[in-house]
Backbone bond lengths (Angstrom), bond angles and torsions (degrees), N, CA, C in turn:
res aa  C-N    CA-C-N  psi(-1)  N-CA   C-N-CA  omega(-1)  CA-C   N-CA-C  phi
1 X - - - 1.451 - - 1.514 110.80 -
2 X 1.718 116.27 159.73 1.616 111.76 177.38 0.974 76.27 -133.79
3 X 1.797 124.39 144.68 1.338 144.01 119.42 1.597 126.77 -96.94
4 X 1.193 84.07 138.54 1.634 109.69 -171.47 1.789 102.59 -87.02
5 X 0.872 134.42 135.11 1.859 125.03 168.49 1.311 94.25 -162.87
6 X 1.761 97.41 113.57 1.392 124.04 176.22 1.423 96.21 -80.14
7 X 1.657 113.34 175.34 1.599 130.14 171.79 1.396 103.58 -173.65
8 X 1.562 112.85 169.27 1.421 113.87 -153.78 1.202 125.37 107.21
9 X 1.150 135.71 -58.12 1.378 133.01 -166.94 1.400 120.57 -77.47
10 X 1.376 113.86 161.94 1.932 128.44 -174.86 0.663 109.44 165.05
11 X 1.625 114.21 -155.60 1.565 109.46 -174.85 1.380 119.26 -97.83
12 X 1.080 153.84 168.58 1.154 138.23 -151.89 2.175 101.58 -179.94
13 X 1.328 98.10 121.65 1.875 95.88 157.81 0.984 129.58 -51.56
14 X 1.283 145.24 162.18 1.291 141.31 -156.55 1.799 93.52 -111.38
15 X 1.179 135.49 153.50 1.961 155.31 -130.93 1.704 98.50 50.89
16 X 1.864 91.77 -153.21 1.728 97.33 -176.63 1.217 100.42 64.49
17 X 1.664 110.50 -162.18 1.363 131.07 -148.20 1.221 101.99 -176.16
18 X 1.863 99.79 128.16 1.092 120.14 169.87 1.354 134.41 -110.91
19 X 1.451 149.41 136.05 1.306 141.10 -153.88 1.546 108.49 -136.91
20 X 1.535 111.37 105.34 1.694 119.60 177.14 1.311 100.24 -101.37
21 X 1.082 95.31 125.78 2.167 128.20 159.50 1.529 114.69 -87.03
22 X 1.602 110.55 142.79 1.097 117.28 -178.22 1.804 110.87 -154.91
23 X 1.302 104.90 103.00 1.268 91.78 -171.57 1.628 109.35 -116.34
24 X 1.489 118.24 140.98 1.289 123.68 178.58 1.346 109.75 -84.82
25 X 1.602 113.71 138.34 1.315 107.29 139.22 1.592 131.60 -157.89
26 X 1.171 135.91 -170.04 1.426 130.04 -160.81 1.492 101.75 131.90
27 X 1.569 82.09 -154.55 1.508 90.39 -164.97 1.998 118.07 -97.47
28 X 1.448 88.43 42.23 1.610 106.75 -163.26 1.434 104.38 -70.53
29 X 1.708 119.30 130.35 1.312 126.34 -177.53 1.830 101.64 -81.43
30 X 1.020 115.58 -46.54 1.679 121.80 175.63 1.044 109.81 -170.08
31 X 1.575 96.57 179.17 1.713 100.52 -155.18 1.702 102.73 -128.34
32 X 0.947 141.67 131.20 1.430 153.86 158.48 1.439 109.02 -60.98
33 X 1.528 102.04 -135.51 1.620 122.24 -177.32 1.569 108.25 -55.49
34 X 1.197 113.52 151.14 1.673 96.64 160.98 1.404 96.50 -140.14
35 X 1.401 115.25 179.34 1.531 100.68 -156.07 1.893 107.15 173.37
36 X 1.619 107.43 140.53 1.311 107.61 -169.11 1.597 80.10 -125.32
37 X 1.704 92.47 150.06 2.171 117.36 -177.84 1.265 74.46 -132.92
38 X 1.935 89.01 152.51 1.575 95.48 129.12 1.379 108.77 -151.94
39 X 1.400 136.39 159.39 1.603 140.11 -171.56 1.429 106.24 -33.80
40 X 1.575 124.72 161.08 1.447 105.95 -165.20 1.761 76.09 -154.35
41 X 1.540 137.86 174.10 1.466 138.11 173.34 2.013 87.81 -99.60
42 X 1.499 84.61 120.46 1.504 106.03 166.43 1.491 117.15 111.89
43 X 2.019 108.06 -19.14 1.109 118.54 -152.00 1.323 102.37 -130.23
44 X 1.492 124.68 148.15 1.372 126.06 176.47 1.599 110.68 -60.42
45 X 1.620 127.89 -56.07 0.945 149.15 178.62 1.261 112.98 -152.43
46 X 1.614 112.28 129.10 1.781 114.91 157.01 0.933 136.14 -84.90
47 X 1.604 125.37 -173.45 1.393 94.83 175.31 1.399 113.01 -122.54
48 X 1.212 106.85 146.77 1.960 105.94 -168.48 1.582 101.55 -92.19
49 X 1.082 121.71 -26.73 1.851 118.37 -160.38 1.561 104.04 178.37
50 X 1.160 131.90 133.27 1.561 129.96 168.40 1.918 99.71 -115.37
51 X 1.311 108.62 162.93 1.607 104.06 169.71 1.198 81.02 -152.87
52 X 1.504 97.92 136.31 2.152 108.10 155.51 1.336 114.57 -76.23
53 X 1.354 88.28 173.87 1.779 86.46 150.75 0.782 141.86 -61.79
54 X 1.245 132.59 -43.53 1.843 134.69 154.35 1.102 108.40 -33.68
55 X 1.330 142.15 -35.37 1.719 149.53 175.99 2.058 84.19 91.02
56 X 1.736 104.60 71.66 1.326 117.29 165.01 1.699 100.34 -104.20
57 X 1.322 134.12 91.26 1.234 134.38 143.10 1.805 119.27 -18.34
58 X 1.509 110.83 128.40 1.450 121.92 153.77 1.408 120.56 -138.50
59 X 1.248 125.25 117.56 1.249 113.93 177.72 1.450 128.24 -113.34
60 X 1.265 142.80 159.66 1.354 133.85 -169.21 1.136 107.46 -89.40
61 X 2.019 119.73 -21.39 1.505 115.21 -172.05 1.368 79.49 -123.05
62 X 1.537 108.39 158.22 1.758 100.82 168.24 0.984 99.38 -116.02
63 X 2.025 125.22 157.50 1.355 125.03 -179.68 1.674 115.72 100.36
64 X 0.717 125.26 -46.47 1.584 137.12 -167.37 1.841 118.14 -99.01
65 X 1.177 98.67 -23.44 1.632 116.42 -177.95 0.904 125.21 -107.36
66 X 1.067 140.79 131.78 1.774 148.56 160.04 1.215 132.63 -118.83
67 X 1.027 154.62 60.39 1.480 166.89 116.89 1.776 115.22 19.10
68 X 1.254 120.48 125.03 1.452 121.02 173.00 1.551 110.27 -133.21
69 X 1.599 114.33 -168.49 1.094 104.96 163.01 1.333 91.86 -175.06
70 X 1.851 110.87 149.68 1.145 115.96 169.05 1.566 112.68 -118.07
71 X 1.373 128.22 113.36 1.237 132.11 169.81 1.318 123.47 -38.02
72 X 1.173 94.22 -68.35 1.397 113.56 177.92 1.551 119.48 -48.67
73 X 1.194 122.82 -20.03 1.455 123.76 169.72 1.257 98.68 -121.76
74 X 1.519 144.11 8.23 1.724 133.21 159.63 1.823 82.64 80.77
75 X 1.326 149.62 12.51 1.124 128.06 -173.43 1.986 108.82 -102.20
76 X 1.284 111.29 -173.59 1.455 110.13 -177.20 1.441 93.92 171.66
77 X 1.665 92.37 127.51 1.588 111.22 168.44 1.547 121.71 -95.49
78 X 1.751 114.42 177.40 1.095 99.33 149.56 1.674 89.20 -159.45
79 X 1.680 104.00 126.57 1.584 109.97 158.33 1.051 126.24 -62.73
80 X 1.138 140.28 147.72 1.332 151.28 159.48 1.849 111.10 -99.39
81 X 1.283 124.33 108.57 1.467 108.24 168.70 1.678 105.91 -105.80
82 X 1.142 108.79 160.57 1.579 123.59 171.80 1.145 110.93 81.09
83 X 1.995 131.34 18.21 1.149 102.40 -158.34 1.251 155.26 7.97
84 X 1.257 143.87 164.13 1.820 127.09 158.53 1.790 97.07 -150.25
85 X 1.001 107.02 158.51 1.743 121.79 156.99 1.272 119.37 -52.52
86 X 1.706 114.82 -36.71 1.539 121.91 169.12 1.602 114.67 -60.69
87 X 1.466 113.06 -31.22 1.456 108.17 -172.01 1.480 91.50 -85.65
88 X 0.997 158.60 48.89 1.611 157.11 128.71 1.242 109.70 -59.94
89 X 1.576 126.34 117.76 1.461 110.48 -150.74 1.701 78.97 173.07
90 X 1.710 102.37 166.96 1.508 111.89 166.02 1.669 92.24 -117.26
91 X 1.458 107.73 136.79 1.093 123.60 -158.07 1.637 99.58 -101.10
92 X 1.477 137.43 119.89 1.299 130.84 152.50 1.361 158.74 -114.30
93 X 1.173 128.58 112.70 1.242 134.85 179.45 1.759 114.32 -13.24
94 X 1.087 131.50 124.24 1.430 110.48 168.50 1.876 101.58 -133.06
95 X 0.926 152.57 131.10 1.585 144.01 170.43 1.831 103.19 -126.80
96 X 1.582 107.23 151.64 1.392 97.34 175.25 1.924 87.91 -109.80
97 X 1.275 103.11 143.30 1.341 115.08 -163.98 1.496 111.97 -127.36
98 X 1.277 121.75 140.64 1.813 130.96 176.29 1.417 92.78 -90.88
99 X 1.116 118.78 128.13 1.140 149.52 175.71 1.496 159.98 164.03
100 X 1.361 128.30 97.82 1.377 147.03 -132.96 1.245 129.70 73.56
101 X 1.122 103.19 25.30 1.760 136.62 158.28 1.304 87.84 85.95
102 X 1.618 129.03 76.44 1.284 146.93 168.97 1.570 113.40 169.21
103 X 1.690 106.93 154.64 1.366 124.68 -178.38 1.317 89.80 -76.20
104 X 1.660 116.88 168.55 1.256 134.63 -174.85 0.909 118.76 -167.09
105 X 1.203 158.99 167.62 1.334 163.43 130.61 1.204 137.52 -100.60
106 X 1.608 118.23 105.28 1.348 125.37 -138.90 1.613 98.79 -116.82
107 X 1.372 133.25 156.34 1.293 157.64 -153.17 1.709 114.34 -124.45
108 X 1.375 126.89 118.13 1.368 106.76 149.19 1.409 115.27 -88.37
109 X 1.324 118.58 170.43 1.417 127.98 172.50 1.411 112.03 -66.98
110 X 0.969 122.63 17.73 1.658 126.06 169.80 2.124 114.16 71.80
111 X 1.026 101.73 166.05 1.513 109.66 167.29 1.501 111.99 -166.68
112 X 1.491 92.96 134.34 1.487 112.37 -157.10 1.740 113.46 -72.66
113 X 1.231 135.58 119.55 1.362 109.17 170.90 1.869 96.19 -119.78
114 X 1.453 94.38 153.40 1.489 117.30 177.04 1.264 118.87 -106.13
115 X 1.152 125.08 119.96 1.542 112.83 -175.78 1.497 105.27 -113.53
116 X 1.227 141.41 90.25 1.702 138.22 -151.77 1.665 100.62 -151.83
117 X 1.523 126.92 145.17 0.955 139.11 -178.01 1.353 101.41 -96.17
């Protein structure tokens, strides 16, 4: 099995900076893409930030995001700077994962952040 369990999120004022954790674990052989969504109008999930393994950054907004990752612990962040009201959202973990002698694409249960004055 892989579990995904995000952390980080609540409620939060709108500027500053926010920082979501996501760490995998189980019985995962390696890890590919890793990667934070969140619900979007029209769309199942968007995408907020992807990182490879190499720790190659992509982001959907540029400027405002930062994305990392640590191999070595299967974990991966993503900052948020400048807050906004728009980033109010449930935030999710996504990684493509080796495991049961196949790639996959695995899910955390999400974590909610609020960005509200």
């Amino acid at each position: 099995q892989v579990q995904l369990v995000e952390s980080g999120g609540g409620l939060m004022q709108p500027g500053g900076s926010l920082r979501l954790s996501c760490v995998a674990s189980g019985s995962i052989i390696s890890i590919g893409l890793m990667g934070w969504y969140r619900p979007a109008p029209g769309k199942h999930r968007e995408l907020v930030a992807t990182i490879t393994s190499a720790g190659r950054p992509n982001y959907a907004e540029s400027g405002r995001f930062n994305s990392s990752r640590d191999n070595a612990k299967n974990t991966v962040s993503l900052q948020t700077n400048r807050r906004k009201p728009e980033d109010t959202a449930v935030y999710y973990c996504k990684i493509r994962g080796f495991y049961g002698g196949a790639w996959n694409d695995y899910w955390g249960q999400g974590t909610q952040v609020t960005v509200s004055s």
